[in-house]
N, CA, C and O of each residue as an XYZ file, in Angstrom:
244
protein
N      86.201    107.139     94.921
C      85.701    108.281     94.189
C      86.462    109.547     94.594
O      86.843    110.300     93.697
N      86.734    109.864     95.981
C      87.370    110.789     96.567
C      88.771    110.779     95.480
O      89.141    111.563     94.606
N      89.361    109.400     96.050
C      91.187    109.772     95.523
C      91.187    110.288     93.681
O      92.045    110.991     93.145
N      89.860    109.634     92.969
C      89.665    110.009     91.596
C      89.598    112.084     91.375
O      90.098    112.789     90.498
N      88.824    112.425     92.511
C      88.293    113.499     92.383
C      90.334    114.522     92.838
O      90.976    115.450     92.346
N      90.481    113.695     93.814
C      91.867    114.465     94.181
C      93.354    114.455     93.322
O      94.394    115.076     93.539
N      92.902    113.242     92.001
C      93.803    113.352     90.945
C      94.216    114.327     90.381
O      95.323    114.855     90.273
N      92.395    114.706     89.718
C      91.663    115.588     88.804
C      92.508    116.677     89.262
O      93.492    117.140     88.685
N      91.888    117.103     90.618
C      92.642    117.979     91.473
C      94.136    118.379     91.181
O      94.327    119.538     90.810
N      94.839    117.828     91.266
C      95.804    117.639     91.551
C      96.709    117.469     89.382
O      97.913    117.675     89.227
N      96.159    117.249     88.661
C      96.243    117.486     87.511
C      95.565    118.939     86.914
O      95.837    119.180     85.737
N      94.715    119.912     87.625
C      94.382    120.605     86.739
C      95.490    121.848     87.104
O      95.899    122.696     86.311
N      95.907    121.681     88.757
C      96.643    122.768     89.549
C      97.612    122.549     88.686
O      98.028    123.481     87.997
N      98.133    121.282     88.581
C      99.528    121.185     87.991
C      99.735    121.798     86.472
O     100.749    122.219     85.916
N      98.518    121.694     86.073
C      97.907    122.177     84.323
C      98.059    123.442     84.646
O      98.868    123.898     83.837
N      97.626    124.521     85.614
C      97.612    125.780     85.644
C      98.847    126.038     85.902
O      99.255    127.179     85.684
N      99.494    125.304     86.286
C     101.138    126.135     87.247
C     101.999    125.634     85.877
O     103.152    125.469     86.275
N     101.927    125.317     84.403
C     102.192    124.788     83.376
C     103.189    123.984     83.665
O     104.266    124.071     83.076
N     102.957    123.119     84.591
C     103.951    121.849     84.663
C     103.288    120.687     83.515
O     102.131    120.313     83.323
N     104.261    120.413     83.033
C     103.763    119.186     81.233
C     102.961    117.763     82.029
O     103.013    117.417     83.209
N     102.431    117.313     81.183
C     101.573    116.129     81.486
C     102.539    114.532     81.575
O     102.187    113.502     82.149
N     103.596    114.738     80.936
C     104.833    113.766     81.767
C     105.174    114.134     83.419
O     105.228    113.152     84.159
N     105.380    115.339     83.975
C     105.283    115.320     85.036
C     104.429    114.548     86.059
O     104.707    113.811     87.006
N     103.083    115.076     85.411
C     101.506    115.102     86.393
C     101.989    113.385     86.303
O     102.130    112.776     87.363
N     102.192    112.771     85.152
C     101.917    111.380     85.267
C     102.718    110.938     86.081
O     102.193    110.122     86.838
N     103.944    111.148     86.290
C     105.137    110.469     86.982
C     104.448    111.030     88.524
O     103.806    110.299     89.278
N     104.668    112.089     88.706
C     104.116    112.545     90.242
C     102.823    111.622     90.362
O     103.441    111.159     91.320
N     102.060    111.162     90.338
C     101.346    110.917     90.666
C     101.187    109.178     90.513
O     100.363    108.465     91.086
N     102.541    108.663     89.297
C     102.958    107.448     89.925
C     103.594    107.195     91.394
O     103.132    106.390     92.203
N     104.368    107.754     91.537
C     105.402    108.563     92.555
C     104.467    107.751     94.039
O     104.535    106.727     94.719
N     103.595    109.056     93.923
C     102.747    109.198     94.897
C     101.802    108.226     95.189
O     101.414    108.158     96.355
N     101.173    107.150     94.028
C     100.575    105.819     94.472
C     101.745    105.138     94.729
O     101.880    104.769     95.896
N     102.667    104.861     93.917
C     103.465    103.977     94.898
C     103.667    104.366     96.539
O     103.292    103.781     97.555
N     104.304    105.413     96.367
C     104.248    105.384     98.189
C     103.086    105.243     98.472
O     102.782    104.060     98.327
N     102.189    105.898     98.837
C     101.042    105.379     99.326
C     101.240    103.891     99.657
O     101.377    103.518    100.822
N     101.254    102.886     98.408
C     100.904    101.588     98.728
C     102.114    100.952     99.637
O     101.853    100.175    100.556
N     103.563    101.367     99.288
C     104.813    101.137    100.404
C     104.104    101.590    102.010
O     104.280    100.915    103.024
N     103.401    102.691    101.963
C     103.563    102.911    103.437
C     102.310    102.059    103.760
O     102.391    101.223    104.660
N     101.312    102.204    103.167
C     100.341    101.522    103.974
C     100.427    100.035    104.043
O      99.886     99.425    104.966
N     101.194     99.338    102.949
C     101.511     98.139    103.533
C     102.677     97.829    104.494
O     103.177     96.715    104.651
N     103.037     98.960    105.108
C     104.406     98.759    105.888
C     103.867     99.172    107.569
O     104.328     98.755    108.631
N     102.835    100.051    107.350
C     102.314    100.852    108.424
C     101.054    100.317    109.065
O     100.624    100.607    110.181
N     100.615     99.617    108.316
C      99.422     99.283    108.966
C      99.333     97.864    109.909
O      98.855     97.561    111.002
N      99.976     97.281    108.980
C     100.591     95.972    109.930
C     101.241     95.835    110.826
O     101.272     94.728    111.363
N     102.279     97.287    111.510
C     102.813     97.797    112.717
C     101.848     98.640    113.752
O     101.994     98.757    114.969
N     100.972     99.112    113.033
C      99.298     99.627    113.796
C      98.886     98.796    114.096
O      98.467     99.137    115.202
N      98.567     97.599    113.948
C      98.175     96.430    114.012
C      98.750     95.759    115.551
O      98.212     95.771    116.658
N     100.150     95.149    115.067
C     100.825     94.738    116.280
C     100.849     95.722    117.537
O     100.699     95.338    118.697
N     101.039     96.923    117.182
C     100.876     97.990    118.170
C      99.340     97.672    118.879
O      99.455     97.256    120.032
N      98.201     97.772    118.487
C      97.343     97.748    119.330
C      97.136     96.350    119.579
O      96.084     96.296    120.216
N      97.629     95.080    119.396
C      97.632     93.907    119.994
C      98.289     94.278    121.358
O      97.581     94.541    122.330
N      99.724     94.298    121.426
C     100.354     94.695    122.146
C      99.813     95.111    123.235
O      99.894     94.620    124.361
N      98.856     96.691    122.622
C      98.575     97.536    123.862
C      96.959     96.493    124.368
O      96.913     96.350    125.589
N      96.241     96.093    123.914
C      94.983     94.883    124.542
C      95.401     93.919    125.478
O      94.814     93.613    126.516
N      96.801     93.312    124.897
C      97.700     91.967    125.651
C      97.795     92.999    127.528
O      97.407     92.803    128.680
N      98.438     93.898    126.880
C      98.929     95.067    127.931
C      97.556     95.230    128.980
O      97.672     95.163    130.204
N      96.884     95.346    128.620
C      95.487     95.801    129.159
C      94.849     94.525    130.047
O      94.306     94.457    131.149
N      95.162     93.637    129.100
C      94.368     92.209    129.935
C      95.621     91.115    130.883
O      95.324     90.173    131.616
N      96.560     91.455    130.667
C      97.296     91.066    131.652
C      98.113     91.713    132.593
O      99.145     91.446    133.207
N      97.035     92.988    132.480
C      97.790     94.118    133.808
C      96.818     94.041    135.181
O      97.208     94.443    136.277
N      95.234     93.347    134.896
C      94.423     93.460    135.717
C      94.557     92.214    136.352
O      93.843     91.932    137.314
């Protein structure tokens, strides 16, 4: 509901600053794609990272 509300957002600013509605659409393809590149790239290295640091933890004692 949030990211819906931060579209809106994010389409009406762009409506006031008279950037055209081909823009708003592309920017905001743009911008879900990354989103979905990083968080499937990033989270799965957050991931191994805190394995890592637990492994770290239980075979330091």
């Amino acid at each position: 509901m949030f990211s819906i509300l931060l579209a809106l957002l994010i389409i009406w600013l762009f409506w006031k600053l008279g950037i055209g509605m081909l823009k708003i659409v592309g920017f905001l393809i743009i911008v879900g794609l990354l989103f979905a590149f990083v968080s499937y790239l990033v989270l799965p290295l957050l991931a191994l990272i805190a394995i890592g640091g637990l492994l770290g933890l239980v075979f330091s004692r």
